[in-house]
C-alpha angles and dihedrals in degrees: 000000000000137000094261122075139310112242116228089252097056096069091052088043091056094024098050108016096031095228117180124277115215122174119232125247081234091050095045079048098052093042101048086049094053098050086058080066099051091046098051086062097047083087105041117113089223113089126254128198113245089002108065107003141046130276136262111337093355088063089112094071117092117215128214124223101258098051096050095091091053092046086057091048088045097050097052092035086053098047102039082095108134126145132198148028110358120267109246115263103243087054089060090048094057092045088060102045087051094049082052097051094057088038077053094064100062099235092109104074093224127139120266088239089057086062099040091050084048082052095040094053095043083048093050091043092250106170108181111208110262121184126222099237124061109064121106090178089239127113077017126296089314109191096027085062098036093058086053089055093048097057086050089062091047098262131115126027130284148180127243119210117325087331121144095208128088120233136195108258086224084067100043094052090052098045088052089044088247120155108217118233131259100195124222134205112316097010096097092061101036085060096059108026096090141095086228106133095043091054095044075055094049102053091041083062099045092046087053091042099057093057089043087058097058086043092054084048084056097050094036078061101051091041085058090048105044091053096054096243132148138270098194092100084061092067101128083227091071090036086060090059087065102035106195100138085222094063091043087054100041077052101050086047085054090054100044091053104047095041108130098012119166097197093060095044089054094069093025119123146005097357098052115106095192101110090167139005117215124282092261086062106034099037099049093103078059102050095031092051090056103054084039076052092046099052093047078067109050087036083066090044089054093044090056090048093055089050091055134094101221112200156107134259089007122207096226133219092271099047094272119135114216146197113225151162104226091116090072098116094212103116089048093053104046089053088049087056087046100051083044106059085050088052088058090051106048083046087050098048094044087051090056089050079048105058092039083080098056096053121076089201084065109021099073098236112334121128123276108272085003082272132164093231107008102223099028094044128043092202101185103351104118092042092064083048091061102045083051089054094050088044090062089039091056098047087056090054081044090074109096117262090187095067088070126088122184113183119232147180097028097317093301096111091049098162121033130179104229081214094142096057089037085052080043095060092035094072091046085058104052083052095062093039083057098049083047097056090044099053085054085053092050093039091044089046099056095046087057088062099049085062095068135165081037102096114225117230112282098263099044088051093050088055099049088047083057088053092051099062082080121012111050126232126263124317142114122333114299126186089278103191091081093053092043084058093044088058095043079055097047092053099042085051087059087227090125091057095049092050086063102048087046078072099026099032109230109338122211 
């Protein structure tokens, strides 16, 4: 690890695969040289915020030098206040690797073993326990972060590798040959001023979005297909008369997976009487491009973010140390709400292809429900129902975190982001998208098959054969919620994606 910026992959990499963390000969540089800084001002008589003075509301108060260590104990014991379920560990992860990466760039003024005990921990699996409530996602994500710090210092609980249990951080640091921190002036700060976890959330959303995207285009595909509706409005020459690069891409997706399809030539030509589909099969280039459209944008958002030094006050490139408000989460939140309010949409869309299927008014001569004997079998009934329920679910999260403001620490923190309940509900939000995406897959699936002995097109087949390894084909009713989870697991593997692209190549 450098000073420069984290790539989207890296966090997964360390979040999700738990790569190793090394700090770079540059970053140890950069670090050591700014903590001369900091030290140079522990003995000035002028006050310095977080060096020499309290925190927040309490800034006025000057603090002597023998009671500095305890000022820095007191601050991360104080804030690690969070209440509630516990915050998944890849989440915390993140949350560490990111806090390591602006203590990297030397603009912090921590010690260079404060970084290397961040890198240790990360290295020995260390997870500290972090709760869902406390954050207001300004001056940073406070107590998330503050209950990192404390488990660097041997206090709190924590988890080691993929265990259940709960262990003293104490234990965890000396079975891994830590030395717990004993934090000096300004380190206390520089470990919790920082947007850290909402951006580790952030870019953990956009990563599965992206693969989720290409998903919604498949099933977008088989849904076409199995209704018997039409590509033509795929053509690229309509898609250049509206020229988003999300909706040419979704497009392009649509046309690779439904290429030689038997089933759309059989009802292809002169003797169709389908002049349009509905809008959730013709207009899916369109839905699916905006929200293509939407996460290019946070993506940059997030991109600037890993690029950035958070804290406050900061020790600047000339030796100056600064009071800021680069902490402020806004630009974080607002892209959490955006991404969001895509993620409901494309949900919403995926759940009307989906009940096209189930009525016989709509579904061109498949069975009612998509059932083995209507009246005696539901067939598919109850997982429309779910996706509906999730639908619902996910226009509630859809609703911005980031317009509330709630004031804080005696109307010192008068405006704060929300950013780390908006990152919260947006990974709600990315599950259900998921389960809804998948329930087309299963539903789609199934209707390919009732058009035997039509043949899909090659990479939709190879999809549903996929499927099949572990969900069967149509028949009587079946205890569905396994095979609805099967699905859910098919498409969060990516391995339905990649059944298509063995046919399509890779597809946008």
């Amino acid at each position: 690890m450098g000073t420069g910026p984290l790539s989207f992959a890296d966090v997964v990499a360390v979040a999700r695969g738990y790569a190793a963390v090394e700090l770079s000969a540059e970053a140890e540089q950069e670090i050591t040289a700014s903590r001369k800084v900091i030290e140079a001002l522990a003995n000035d008589d002028q006050p310095h915020y977080g060096v020499s003075t309290g925190f927040g509301a309490l800034a006025t108060r000057h603090i002597p030098v023998e009671l500095r260590a305890q000022l820095q104990r007191s601050l991360i014991r104080s804030h690690a206040a969070g209440s509630g379920p516990e915050v998944e560990t890849e989440v915390v992860r993140a949350m560490l690797l990111l806090r390591l990466s602006t203590l990297a760039t030397g603009r912090t003024g921590v010690r260079l073993q404060v970084a290397r005990t961040y890198a240790a921990m990360l290295n020995a699996r260390i997870t500290p326990v972090v709760h869902e409530y406390g954050s207001l996602g300004c001056s940073g994500d406070l107590a998330p972060l503050a209950h990192c710090a404390l488990a660097a210092t041997g206090e709190g609980t924590v988890r080691v590798g993929p265990a259940d249990n709960e262990v003293p951080a104490r234990e965890a640091l000396d079975n891994a040959g830590i030395e717990p921190l004993v934090l000096a002036e300004k380190e206390g700060l520089a470990l919790i001023n920082g947007t850290d976890g909402m951006l580790g959330m952030l870019v953990l959303a956009g990563t599965d979005l992206h693969s989720l995207l290409k998903t919604a285009d498949l099933t977008a595909a088989m849904s076409v297909e199995a209704q018997l509706g039409t590509d033509a409005v795929f053509a690229a020459d309509l898609q250049r008369l509206r020229p988003h690069p999300g909706q040419a891409a979704s497009a392009a997706n649509l046309r690779a997976l439904l290429a030689n399809s038997a089933i759309m030539e059989s009802h292809r030509g002169s003797g169709c009487t389908r002049v349009q589909d509905a809008y959730s099969l013709r207009c899916s280039p369109q839905v699916h491009g905006a929200a293509r459209d939407t996460l290019s944008h946070t993506d940059s958002v997030a991109e600037r973010e890993l690029a950035s030094a958070i804290d406050n006050p900061v020790v600047t490139v000339d030796g100056r140390v600064e009071s800021n408000g680069n902490f402020h989460g806004a630009p974080v939140a607002y892209a959490l709400d955006f991404l969001a309010i895509a993620v409901a949409d494309l949900a919403s869309i995926a759940e009307r292809r989906t009940d096209r299927f189930l009525d016989v008014a709509r579904s061109n001569g498949l069975p009612a429900f998509l059932a083995d004997d209507p009246g005696v079998d539901s067939g598919h009934m109850i997982a429309q129902y779910t996706q509906a329920a999730i639908v619902s679910e996910l226009k509630r999260l859809a609703t911005p975190a980031s317009v509330d403001s709630i004031p804080s620490s005696a109307m010192q923190e008068d405006h704060v982001s929300m950013g780390w309940g908006a990152a919260r509900k947006l990974r709600r939000s990315i599950d259900g998208l998921r389960r809804v995406l998948a329930i087309e897959l299963l539903t789609a699936a199934r209707a390919i098959d009732l058009r035997a002995p039509l043949s899909p097109a090659p990479a939709t087949a190879a999809v549903v054969a996929g499927l099949r390894e572990h969900v069967a084909g149509p028949g009587s009713d079946r205890f569905l919620a396994p095979e609805i989870e099967a699905a859910v697991d098919y498409v969060a593997s990516g391995a339905a994606v990649r059944a298509a692209e063995t046919v399509t190549g890779p597809l946008q």
